[in-house]
Backbone as a printed PyTorch tensor [residue, N CA C, xyz], in Angstrom:
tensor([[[  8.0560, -17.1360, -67.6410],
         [  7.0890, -18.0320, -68.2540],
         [  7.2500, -17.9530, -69.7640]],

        [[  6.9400, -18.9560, -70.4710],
         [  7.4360, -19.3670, -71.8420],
         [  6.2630, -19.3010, -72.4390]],

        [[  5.8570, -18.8920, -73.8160],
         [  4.7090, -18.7820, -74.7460],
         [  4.0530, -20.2430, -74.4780]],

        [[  4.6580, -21.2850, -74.1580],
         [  4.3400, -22.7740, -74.1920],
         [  3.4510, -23.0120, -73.0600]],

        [[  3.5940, -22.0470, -71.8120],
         [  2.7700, -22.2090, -70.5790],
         [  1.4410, -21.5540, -70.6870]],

        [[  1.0330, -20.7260, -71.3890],
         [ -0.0740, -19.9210, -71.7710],
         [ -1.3220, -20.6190, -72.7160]],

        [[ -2.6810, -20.4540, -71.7800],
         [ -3.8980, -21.5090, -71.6700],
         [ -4.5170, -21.0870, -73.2770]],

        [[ -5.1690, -21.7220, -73.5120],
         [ -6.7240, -21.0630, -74.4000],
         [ -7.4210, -20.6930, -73.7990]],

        [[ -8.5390, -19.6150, -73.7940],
         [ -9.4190, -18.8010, -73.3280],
         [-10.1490, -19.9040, -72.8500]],

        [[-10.6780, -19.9930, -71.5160],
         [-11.8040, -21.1290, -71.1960],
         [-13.5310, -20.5270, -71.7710]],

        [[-14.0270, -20.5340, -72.9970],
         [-14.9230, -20.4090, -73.4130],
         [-16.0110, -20.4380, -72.7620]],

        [[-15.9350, -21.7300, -72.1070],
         [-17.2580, -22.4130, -71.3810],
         [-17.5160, -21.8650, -69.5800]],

        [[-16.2640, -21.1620, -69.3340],
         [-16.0130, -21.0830, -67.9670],
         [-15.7070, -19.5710, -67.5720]],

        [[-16.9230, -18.7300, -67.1220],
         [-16.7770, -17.4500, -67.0670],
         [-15.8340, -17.3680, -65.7510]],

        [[-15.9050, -17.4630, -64.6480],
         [-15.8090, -17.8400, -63.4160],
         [-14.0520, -17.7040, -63.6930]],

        [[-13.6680, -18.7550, -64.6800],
         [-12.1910, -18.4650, -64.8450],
         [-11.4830, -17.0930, -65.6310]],

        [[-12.5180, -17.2240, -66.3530],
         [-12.2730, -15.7380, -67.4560],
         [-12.4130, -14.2960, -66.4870]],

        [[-13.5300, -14.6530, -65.4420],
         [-13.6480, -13.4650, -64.0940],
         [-12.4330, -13.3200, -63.4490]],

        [[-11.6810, -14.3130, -63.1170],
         [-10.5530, -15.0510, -62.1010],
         [ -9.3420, -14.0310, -62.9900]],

        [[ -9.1010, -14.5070, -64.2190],
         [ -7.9310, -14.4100, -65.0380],
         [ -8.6230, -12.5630, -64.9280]],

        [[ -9.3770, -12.1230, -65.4820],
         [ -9.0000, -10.2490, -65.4640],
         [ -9.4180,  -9.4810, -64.3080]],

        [[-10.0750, -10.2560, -63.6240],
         [ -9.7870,  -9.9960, -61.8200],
         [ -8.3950,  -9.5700, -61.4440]],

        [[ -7.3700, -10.0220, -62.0600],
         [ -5.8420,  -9.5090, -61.2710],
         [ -5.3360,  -8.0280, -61.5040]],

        [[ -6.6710,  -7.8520, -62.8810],
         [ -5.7930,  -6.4470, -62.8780],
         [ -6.7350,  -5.7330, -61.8620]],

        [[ -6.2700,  -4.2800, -61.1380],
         [ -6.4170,  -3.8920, -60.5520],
         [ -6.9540,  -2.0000, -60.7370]],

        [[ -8.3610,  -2.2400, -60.4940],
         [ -8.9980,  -0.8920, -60.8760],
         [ -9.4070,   0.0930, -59.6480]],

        [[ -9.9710,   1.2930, -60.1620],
         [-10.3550,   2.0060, -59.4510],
         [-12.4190,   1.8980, -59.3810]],

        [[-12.8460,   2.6500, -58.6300],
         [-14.3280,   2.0650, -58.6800],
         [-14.8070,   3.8320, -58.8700]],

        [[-15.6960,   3.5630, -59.6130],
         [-16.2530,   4.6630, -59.7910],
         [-17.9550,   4.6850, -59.9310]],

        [[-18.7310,   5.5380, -59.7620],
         [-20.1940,   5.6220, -60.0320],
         [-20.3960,   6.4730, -61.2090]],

        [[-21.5210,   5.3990, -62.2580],
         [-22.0770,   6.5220, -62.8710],
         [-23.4170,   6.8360, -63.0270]],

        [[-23.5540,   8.1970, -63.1050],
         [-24.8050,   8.9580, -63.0130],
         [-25.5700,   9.4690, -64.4740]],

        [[-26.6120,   9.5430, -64.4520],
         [-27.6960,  10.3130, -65.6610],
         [-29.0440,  10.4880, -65.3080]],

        [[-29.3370,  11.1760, -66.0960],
         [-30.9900,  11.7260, -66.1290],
         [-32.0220,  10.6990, -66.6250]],

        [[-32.5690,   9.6820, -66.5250],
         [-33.3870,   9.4480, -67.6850],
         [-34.1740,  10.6980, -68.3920]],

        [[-34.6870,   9.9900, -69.5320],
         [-35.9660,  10.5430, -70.1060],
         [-37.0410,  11.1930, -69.6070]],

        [[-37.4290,  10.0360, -68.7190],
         [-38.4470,   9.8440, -67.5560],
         [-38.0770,  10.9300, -66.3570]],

        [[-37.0550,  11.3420, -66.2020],
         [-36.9220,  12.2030, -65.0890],
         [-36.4390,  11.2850, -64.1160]],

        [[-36.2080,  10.5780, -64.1970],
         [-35.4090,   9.3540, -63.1420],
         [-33.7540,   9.8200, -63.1900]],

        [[-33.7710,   9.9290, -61.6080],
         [-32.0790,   9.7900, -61.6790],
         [-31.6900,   8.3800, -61.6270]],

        [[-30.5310,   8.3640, -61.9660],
         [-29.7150,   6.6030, -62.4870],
         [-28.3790,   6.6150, -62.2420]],

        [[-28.2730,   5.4740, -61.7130],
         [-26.6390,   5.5370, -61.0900],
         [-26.2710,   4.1470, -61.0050]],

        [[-25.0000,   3.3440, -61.2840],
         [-24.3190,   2.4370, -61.0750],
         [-23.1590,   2.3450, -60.7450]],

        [[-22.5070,   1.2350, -60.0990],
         [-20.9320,   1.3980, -60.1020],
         [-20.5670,   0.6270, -61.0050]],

        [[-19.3020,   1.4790, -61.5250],
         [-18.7160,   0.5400, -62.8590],
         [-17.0450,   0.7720, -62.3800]],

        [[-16.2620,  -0.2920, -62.5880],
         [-14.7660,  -0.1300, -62.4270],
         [-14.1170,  -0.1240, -63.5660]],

        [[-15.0850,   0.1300, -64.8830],
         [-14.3890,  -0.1010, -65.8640],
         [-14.1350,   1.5220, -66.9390]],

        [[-13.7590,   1.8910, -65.9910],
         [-13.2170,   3.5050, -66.6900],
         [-11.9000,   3.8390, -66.7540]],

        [[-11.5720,   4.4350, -68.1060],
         [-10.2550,   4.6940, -68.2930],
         [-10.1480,   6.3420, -68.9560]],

        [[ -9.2930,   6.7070, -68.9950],
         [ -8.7890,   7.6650, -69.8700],
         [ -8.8200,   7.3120, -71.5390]],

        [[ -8.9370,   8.3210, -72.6330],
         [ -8.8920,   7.5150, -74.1820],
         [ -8.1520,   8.4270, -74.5970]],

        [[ -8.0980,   9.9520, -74.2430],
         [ -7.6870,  11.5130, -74.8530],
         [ -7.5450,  12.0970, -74.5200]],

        [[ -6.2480,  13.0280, -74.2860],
         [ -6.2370,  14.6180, -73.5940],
         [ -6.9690,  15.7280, -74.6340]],

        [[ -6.5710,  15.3360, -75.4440],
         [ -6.8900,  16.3910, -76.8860],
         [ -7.8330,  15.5710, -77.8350]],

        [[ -9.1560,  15.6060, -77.8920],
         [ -9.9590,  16.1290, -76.4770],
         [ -9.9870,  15.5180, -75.8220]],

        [[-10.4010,  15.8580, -74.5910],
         [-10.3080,  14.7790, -73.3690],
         [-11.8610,  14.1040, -73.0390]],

        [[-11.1680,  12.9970, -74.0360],
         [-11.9790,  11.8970, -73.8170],
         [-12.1250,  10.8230, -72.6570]],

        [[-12.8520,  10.5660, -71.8640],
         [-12.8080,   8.9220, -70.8630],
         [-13.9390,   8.0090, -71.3660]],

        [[-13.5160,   6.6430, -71.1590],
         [-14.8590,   5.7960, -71.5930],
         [-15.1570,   5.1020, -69.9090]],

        [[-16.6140,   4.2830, -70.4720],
         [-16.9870,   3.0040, -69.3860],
         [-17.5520,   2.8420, -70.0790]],

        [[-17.8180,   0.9900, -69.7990],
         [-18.3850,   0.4040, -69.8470],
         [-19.6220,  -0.5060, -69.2960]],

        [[-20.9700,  -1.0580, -69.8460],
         [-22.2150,  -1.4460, -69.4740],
         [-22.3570,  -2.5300, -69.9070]],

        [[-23.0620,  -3.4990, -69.1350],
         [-23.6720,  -5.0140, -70.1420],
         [-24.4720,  -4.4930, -70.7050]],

        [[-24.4420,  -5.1710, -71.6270],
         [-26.0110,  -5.6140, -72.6000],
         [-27.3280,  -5.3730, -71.5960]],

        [[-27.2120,  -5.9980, -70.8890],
         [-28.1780,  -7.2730, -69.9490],
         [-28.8330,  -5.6460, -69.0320]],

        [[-27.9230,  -4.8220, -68.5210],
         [-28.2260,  -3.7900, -67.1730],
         [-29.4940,  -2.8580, -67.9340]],

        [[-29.9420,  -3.2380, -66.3460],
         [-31.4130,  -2.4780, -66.2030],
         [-31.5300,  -1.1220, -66.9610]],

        [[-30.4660,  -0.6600, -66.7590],
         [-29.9160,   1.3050, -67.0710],
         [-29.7190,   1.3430, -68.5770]],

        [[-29.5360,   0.6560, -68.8720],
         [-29.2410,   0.4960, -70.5500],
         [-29.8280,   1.5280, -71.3090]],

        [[-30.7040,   1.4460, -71.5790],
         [-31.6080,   2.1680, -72.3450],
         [-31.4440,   3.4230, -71.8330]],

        [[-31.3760,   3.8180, -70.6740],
         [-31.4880,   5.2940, -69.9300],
         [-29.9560,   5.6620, -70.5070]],

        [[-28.8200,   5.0650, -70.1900],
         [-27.6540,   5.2580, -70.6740],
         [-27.4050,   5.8330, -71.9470]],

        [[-28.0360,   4.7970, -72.9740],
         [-28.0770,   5.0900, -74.3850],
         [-28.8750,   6.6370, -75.0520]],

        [[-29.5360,   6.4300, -74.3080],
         [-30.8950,   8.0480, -74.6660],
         [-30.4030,   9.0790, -73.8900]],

        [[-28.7750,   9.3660, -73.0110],
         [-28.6860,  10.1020, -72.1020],
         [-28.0910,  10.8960, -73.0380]],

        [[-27.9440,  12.3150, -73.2580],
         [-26.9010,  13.2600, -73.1570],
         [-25.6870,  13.5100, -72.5950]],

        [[-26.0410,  13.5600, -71.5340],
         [-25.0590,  13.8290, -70.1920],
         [-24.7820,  12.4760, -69.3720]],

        [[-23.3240,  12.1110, -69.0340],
         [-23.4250,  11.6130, -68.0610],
         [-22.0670,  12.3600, -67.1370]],

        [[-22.7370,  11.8330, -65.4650],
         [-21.1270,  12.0150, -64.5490],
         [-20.4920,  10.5830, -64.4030]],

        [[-19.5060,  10.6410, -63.9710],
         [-18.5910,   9.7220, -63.9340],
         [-17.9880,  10.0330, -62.2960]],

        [[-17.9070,   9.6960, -60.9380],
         [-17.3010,   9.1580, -59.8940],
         [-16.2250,   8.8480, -59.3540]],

        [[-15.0830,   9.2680, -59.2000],
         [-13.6870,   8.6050, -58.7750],
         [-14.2930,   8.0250, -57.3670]],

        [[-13.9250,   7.3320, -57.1140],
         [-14.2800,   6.9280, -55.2660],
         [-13.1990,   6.7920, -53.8960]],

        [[-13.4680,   7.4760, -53.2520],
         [-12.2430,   7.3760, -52.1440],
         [-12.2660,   6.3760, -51.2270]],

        [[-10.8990,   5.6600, -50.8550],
         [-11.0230,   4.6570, -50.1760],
         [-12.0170,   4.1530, -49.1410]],

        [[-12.6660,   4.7590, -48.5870],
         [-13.7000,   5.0470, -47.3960],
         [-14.8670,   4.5020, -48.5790]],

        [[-15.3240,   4.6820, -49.1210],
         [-16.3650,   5.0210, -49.8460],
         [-16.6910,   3.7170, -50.5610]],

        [[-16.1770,   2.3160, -49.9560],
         [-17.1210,   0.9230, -50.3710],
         [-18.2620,   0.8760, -50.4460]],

        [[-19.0000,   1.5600, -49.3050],
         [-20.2900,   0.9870, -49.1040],
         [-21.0620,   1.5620, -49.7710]],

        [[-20.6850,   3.3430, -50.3150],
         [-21.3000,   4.0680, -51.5280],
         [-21.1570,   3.4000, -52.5280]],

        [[-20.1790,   2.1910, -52.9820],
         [-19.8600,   1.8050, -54.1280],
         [-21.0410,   0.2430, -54.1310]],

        [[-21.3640,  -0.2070, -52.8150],
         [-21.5690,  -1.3970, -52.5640],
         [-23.5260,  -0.9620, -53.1970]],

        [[-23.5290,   0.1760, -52.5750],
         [-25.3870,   0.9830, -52.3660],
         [-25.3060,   0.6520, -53.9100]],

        [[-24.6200,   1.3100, -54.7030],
         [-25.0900,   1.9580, -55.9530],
         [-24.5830,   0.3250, -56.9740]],

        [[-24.3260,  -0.6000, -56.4420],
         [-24.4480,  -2.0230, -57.2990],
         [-25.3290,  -2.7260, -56.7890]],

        [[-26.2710,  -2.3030, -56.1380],
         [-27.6070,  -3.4930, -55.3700],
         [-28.6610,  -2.4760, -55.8570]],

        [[-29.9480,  -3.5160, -56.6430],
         [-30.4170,  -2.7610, -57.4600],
         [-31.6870,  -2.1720, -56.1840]],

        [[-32.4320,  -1.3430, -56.6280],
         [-33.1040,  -0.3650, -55.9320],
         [-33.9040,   0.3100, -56.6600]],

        [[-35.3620,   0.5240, -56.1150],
         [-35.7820,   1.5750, -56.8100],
         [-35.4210,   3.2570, -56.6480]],

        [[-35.0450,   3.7500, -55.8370],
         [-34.1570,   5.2950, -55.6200],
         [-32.5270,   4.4300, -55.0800]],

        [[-32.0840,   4.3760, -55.9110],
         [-30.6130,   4.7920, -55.4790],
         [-29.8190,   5.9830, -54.8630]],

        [[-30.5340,   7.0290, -55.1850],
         [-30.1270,   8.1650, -54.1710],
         [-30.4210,   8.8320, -52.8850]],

        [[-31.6380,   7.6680, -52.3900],
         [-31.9700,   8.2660, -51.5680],
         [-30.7490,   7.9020, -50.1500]],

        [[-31.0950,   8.9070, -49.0620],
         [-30.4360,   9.1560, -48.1650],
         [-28.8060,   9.6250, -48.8370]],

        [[-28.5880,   9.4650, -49.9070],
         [-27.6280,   9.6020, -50.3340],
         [-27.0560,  11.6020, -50.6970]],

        [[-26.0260,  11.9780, -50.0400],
         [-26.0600,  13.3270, -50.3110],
         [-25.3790,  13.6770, -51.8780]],

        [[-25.6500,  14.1800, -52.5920],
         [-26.3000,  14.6830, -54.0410],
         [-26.4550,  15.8180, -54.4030]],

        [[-26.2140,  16.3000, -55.6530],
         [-26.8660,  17.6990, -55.9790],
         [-27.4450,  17.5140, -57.7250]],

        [[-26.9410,  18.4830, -58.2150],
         [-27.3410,  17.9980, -59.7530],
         [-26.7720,  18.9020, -60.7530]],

        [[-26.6230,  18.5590, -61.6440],
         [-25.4960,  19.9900, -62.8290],
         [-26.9860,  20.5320, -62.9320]],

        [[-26.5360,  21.8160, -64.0020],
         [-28.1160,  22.4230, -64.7430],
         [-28.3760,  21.6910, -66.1140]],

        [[-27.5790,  20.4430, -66.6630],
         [-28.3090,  19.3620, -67.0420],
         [-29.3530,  18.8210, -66.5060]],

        [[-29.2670,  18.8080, -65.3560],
         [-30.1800,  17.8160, -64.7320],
         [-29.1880,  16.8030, -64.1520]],

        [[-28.1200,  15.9420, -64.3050],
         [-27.6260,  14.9400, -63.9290],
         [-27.2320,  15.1860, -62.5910]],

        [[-27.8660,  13.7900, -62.1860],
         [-27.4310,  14.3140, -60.0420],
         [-25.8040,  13.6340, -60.3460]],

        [[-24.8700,  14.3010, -59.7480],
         [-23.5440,  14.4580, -59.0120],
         [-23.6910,  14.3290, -57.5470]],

        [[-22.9570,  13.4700, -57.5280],
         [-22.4440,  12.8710, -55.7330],
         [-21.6440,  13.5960, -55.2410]],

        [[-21.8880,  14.2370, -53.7580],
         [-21.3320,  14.8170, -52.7580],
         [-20.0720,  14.0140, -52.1280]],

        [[-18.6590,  14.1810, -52.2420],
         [-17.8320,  14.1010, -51.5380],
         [-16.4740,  12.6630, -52.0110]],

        [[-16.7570,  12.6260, -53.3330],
         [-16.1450,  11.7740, -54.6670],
         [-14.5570,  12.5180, -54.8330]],

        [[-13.8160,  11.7360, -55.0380],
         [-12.2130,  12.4020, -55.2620],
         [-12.3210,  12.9290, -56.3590]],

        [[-13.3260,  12.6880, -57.5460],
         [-12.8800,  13.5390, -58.7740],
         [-15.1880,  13.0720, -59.2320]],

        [[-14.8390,  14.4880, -60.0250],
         [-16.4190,  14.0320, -60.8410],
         [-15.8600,  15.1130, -62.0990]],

        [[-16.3600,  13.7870, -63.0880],
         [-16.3070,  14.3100, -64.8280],
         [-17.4740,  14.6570, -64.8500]],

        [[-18.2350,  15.6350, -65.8650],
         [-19.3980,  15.8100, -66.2820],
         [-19.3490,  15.3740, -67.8520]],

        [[-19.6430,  14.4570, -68.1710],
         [-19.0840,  14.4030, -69.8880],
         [-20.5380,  14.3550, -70.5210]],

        [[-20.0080,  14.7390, -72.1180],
         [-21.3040,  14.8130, -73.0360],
         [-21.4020,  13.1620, -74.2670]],

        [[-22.0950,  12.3960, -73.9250],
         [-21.9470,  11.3300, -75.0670],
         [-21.2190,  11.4430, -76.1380]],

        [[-20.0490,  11.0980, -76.5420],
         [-19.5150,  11.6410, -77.6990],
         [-19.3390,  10.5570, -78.6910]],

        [[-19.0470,   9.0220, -78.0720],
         [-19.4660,   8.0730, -78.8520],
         [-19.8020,   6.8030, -78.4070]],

        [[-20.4810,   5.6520, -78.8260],
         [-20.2660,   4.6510, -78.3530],
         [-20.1410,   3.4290, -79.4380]],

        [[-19.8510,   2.1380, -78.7100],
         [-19.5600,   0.9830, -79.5400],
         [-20.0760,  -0.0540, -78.7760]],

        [[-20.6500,  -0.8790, -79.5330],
         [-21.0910,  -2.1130, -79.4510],
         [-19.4610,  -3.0600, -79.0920]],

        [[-19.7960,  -3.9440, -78.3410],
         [-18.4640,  -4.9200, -78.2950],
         [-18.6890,  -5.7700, -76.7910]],

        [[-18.6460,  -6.9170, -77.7560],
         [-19.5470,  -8.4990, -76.9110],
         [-20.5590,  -8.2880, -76.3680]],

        [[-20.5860,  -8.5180, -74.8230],
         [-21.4460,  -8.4910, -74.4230],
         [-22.0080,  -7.0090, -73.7480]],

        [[-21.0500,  -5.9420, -73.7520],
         [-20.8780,  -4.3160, -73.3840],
         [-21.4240,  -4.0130, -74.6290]],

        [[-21.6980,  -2.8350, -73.8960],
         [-21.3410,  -1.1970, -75.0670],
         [-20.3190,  -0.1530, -74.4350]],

        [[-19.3040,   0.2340, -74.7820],
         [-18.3300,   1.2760, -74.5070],
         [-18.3870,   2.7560, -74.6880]],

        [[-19.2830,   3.2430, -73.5140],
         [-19.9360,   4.5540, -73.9400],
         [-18.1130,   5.7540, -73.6590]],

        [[-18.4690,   6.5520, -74.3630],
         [-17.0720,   7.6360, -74.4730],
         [-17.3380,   8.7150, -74.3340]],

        [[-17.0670,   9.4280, -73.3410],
         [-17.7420,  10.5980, -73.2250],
         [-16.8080,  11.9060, -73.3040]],

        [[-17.2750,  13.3350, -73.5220],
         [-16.0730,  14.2260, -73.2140],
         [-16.2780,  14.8870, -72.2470]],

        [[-15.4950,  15.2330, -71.3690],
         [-15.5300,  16.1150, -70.6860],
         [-15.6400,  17.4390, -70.5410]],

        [[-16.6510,  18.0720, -69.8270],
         [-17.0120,  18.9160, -70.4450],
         [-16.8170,  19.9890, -69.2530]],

        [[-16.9570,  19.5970, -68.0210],
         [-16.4270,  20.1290, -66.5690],
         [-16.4630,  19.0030, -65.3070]],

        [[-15.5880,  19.4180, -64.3030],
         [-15.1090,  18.4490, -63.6820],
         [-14.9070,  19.2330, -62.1060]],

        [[-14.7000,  18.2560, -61.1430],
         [-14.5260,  18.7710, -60.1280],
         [-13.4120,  18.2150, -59.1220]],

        [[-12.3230,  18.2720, -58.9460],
         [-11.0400,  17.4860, -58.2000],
         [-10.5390,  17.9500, -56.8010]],

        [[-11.1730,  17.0020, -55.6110],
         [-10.9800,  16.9210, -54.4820],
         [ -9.3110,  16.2060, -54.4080]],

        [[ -9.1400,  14.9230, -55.0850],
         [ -7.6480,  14.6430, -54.5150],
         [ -8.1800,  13.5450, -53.1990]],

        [[ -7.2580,  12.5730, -52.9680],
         [ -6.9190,  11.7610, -51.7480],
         [ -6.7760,  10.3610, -52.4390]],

        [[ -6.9800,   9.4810, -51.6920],
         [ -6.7060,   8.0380, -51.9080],
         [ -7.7630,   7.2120, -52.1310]],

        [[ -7.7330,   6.2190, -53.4380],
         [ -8.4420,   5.5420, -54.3280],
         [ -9.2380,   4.3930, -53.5390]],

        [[-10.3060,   4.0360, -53.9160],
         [-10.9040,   2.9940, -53.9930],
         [-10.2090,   1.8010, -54.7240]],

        [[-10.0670,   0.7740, -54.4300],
         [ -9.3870,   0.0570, -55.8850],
         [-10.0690,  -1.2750, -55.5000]],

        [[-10.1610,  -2.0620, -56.4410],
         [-10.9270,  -3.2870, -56.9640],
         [-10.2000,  -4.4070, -57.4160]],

        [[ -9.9750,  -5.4760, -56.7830],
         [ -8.8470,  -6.1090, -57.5340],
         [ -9.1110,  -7.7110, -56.7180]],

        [[ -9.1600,  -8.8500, -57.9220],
         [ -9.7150, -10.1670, -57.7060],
         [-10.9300, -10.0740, -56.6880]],

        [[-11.6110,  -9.5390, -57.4250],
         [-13.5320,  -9.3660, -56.5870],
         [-13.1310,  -9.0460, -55.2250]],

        [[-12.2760,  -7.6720, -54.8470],
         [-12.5410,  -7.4930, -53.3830],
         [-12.0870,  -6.1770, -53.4410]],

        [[-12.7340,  -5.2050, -52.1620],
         [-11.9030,  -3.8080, -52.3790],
         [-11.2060,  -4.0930, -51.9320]],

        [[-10.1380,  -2.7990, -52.5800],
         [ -9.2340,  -2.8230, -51.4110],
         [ -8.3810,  -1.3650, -51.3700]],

        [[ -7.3880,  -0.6110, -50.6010],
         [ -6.8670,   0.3800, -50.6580],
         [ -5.5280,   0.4580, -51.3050]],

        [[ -4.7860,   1.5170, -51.1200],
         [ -3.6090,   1.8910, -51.9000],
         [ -2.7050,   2.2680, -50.8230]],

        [[ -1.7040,   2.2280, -51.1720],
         [ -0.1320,   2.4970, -50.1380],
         [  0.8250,   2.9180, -50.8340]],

        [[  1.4970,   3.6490, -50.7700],
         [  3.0410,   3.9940, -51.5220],
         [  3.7600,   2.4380, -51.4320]],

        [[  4.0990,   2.4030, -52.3430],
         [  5.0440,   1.4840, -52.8550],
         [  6.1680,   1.5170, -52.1370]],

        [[  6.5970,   0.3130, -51.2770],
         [  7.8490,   0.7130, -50.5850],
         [  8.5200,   0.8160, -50.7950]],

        [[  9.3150,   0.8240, -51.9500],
         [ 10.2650,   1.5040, -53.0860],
         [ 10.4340,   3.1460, -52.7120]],

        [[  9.3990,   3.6490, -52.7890],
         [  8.8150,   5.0210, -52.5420],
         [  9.3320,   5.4370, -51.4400]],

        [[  8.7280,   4.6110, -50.2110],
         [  8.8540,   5.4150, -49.0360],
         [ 10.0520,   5.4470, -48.4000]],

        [[ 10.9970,   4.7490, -49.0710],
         [ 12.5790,   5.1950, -48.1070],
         [ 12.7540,   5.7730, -49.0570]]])
């Protein structure tokens, strides 16, 4: 494809702008905090990456708009979620809003206070270390501060649908 085939951003048309970064392909993760209030808080976000080994930094990202906002912003602590393939419908619970999101849900909690999910391929415990305003997000960055790594196969997210992972058949012969 030639620089000549490539659109302008459809401004007016989220739906396409969803469509167009829908292809890339993420992992799903939950995140957790304390409120203020003593409320535990949890969402799924697919928008976590790595930023730093030295220090080891990861970010995610929040709308503007989400209920959690404020709890997010005033948190100290948050965990962060890897999710194992099995684990849609934990991912599906914790994006439909609710007043206890944890319930029936098995859980424990650091001696922060922040509840941590039982049976997650990986959990960060990170400390707020920075954030940024940008569009319609804020890009919270956290460090890691302890962690816990089970290992197995990803959740992944890709053009609004889960889906799983396979060795590359490249790989397997």
């Amino acid at each position: 494809m030639s620089a000549n085939h490539l659109q302008p951003v459809p401004a007016d048309d989220r739906r396409a702008l969803r469509s167009l970064l829908g292809q890339f392909a993420t992992g799903v993760t939950i995140v957790t905090t304390r409120a203020a209030d003593g409320r535990k808080v949890g969402l799924t976000a697919n928008s976590f990456t790595s930023v730093s080994l030295d220090p080891p930094l990861v970010l995610w990202c929040l709308g503007n708009n989400a209920p959690s906002m404020r709890d997010f912003l005033t948190a100290e602590h948050f965990a962060i979620h890897v999710l194992a393939e099995e684990q849609n419908s934990l991912s599906q619970h914790f994006a439909t809003p609710s007043a206890d999101k944890f319930a029936g849900v098995a859980h424990g909690e650091t001696t922060e206070g922040v509840p941590v999910l039982h049976g997650t391929l990986a959990t960060l415990l990170c400390r707020q270390h920075d954030r940024v305003e940008a569009g319609d997000h804020v890009i919270f960055i956290g460090r890691i501060e302890r962690f816990d790594l089970a290992g197995g196969a990803p959740l992944l997210f890709h053009a609004g649908q889960y889906r799983s992972s396979a060795p590359h058949p490249a790989r397997a012969a």
